[in-house]
C-alpha positions in Angstrom: -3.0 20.2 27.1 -6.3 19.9 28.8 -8.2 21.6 25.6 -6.4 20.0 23.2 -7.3 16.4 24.9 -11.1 17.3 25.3 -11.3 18.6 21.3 -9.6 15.1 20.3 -12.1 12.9 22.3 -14.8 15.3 20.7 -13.1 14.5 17.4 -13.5 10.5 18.2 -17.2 10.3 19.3 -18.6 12.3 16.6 -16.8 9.5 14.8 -17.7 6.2 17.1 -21.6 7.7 17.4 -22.7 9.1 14.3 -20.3 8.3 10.9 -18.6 4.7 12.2 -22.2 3.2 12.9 -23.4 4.3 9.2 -20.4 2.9 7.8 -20.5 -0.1 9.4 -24.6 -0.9 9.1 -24.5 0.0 5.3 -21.6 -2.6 4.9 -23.0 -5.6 6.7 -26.3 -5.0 5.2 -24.9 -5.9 2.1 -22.9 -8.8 3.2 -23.6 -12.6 1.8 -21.1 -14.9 3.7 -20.7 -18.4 2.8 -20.0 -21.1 5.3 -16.7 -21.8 4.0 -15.0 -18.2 4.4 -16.0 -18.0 8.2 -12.2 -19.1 9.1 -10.9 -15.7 8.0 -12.8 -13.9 10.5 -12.4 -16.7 13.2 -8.6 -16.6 12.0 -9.0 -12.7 13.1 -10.0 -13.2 16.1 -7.0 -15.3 16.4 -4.7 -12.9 16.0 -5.8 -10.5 18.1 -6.6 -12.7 20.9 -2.9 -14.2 20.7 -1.5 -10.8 20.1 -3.5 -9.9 23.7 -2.3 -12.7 25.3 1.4 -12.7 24.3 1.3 -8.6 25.2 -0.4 -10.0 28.9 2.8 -12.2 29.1 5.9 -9.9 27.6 4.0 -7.1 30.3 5.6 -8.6 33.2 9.7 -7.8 31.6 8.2 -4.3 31.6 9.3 -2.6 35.4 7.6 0.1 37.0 4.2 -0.2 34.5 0.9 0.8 36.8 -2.2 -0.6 35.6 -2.8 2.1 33.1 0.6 1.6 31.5 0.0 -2.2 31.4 -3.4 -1.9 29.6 -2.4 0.5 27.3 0.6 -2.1 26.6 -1.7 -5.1 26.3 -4.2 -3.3 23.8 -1.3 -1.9 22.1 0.0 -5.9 21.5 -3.7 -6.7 20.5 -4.5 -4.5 18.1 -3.5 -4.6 14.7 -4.1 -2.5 11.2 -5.7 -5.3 9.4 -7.9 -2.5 8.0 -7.5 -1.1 3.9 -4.5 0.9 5.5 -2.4 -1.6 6.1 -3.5 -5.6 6.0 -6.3 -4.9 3.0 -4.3 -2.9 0.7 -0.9 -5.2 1.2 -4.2 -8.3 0.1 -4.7 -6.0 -2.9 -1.2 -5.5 -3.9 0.2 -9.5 -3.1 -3.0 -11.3 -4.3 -5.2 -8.3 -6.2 -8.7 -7.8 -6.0 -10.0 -11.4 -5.0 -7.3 -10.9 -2.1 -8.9 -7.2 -1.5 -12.4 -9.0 -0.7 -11.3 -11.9 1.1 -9.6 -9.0 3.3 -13.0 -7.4 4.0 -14.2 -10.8 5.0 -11.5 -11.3 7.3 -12.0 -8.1 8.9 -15.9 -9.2 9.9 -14.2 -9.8 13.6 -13.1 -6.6 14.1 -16.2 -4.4 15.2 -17.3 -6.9 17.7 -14.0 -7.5 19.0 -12.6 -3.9 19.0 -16.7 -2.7 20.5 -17.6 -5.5 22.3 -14.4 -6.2 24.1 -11.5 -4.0 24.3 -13.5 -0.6 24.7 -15.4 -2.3 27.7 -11.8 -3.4 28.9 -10.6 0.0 28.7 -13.3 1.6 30.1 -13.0 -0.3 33.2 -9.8 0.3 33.5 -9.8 4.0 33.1 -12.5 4.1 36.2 -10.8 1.3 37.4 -13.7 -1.2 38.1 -13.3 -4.1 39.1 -14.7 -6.9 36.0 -18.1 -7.8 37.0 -21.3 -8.8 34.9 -22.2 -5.3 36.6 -19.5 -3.2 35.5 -19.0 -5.1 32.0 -22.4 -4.2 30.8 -22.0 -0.9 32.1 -19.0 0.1 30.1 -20.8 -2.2 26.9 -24.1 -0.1 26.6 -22.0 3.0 25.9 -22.6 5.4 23.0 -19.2 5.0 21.6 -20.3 1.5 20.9 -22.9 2.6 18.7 -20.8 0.4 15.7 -20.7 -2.7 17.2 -24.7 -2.7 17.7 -25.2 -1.4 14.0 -22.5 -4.3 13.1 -25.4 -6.6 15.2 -28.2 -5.1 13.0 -26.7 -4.9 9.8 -25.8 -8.9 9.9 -29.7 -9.5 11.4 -30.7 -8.0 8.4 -28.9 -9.7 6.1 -29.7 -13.1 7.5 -33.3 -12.3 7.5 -33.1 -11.6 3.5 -34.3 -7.8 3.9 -33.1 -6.2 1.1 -30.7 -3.1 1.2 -32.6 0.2 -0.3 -31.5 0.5 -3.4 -30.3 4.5 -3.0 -27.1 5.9 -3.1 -25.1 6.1 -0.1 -21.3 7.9 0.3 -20.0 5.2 1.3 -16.5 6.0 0.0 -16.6 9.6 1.6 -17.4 8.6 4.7 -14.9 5.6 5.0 -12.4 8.5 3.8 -13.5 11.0 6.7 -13.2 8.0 9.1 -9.7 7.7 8.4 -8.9 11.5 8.8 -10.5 11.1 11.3 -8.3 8.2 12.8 -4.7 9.5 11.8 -5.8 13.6 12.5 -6.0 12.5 15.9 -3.3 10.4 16.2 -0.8 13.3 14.7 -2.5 15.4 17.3 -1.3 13.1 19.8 2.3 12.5 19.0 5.3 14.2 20.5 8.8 12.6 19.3 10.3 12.7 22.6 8.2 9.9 24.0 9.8 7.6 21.7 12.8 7.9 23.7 10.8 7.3 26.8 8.9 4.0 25.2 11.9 2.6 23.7 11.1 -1.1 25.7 8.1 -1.2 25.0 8.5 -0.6 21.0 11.2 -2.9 20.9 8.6 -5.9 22.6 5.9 -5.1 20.3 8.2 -5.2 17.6 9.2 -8.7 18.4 5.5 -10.0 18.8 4.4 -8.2 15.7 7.1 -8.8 13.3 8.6 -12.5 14.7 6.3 -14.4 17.1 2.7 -14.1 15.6 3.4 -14.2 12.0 5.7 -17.5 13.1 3.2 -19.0 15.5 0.6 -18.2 12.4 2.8 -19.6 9.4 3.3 -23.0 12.1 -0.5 -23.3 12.4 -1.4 -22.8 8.3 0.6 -25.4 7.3 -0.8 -27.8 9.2 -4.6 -26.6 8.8 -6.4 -28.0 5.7 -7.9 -24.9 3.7 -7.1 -22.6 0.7 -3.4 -21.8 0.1 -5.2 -18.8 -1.2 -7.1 -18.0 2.1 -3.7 -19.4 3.8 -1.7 -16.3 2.1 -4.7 -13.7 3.2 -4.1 -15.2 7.4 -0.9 -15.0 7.0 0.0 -11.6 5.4 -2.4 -9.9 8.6 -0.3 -11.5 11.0 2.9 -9.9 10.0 1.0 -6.0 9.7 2.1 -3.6 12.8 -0.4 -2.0 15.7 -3.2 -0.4 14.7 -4.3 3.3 15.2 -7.2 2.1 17.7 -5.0 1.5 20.2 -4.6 5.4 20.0 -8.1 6.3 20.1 -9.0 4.1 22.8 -6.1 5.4 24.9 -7.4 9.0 23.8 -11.0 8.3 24.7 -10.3 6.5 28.1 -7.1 8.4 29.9 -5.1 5.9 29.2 -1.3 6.1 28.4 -1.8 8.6 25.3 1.9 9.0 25.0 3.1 5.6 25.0 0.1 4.2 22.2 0.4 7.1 19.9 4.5 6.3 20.4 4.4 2.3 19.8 1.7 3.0 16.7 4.1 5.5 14.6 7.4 3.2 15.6 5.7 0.2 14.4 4.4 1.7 11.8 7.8 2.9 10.4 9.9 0.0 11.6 6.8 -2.1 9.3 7.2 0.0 6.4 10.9 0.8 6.1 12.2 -2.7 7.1 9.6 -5.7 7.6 7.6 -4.5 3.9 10.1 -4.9 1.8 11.4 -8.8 3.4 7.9 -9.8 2.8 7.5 -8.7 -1.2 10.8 -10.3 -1.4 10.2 -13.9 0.6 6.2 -14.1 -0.2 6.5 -15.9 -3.5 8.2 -17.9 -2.3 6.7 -18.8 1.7 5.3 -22.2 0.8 2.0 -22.6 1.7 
């Protein structure tokens, strides 16, 4: 319904411009990064960008996708709940509270990648631009990428030594409305028929979340000299389902609502019900 689709993208501004930016500066304020734990965020931005690039590739078995369809399908394949939902809390429960902050560090990528890079995409698409320096920029200087610049800020002020006020800020009751926030509109958005209408697609996104990447990932570790530890943090993210952004993106930009908001509960389900449980049984065991 047209109402119902302009009070959701209402919902998910309010959101991007004025909590997810507070949030986000307040956080990387307070950050102090050592040299040695920047290969779980570049490891991040692994995932995702294989995760984009197998979804590019697997979109071609799809028939009859237009270009909205296909974008929604390749943003669906990149995106992934590494967040406290999903990858952080499965870091706290396998590896407890050291794995809990390594998680956060991991999940540095993720502003300037979701922001900086997939918005823009989908925002071209959804006016369909053609990808120009023009056009990019354009759909970059956006209010609903008002996180990405505080993520910008907050790291310029922590590498400059400024120190954080020392006041109290809700952090914890914001990050809680924030992910209301996220799954209110997703529930909004779901209709159970469309899962029979997305059934290829689920089953492909199944296979690249739950089989290829965390294989592809598992090959890599072994043969990369780090942490076991920091190994076991990589790897759990790249077994974790699609992540509700794809659904607010698809929301905010016209894009194919039905089939994100169908792939994201699927996934989610299929993750919980049958992938969750092989992985508390197998991870004690995964040499790493």
């Amino acid at each position: 319904k047209p109402n119902l689709k302009k009070s959701i993208k209402k919902i998910i501004r309010i959101n991007f411009i004025i909590i997810e930016p507070l949030v986000v500066l307040w956080t990387t304020w307070g950050l102090s990064i050592k040299k040695e734990l920047l290969f779980l965020p570049a490891s991040g931005f692994f995932l995702v960008f294989a995760g984009l690039f197998l979804g590019f590739l697997f979109s071609f078995l799809l028939k009859r996708m237009n270009r909205i369809r296909k974008a929604t399908f390749i943003i669906i394949s990149s995106s992934a709940n590494h967040g406290f939902t999903m990858g952080g809390f499965l870091c706290y429960l396998l590896l407890g509270e050291k794995g809990l902050g390594l998680a956060f560090v991991f999940l540095l990528y993720f502003t300037f990648y979701a922001f900086a890079m997939i918005m823009p995409y989908a925002n071209l698409i959804s006016n369909n631009h053609k990808l120009s320096l023009k056009t990019f920029l354009s759909a970059l200087f956006q209010f609903q990428n008002l996180p990405l610049f505080a993520a910008i800020t907050g790291s310029m002020l922590s590498l400059l030594n400024l120190p954080r006020p020392d006041i109290y800020f809700p952090l914890e009751p914001l990050v809680f409305i924030t992910i209301f926030i996220y799954f209110f509109s997703t529930g909004l958005t779901f209709i159970f028929s469309n899962i029979l209408k997305t059934i290829p697609e689920n089953l492909i996104t199944g296979l690249l979340k739950f089989f290829l990447l965390p294989i592809i990932t598992y090959c890599l570790l072994y043969f990369i000299p780090i942490s076991p530890f920091i190994k076991k943090i990589i790897f759990i993210h790249s077994t974790v389902p699609t992540g509700v952004y794809s659904v607010l993106i698809a929301s905010l930009f016209d894009l194919d609502l039905p089939l994100a908001s169908s792939v994201f509960i699927v996934n989610t389900l299929a993750y919980l019900i049958f992938i969750l449980p092989i992985l508390f049984i197998l991870f004690p065991i995964i040499p790493f």
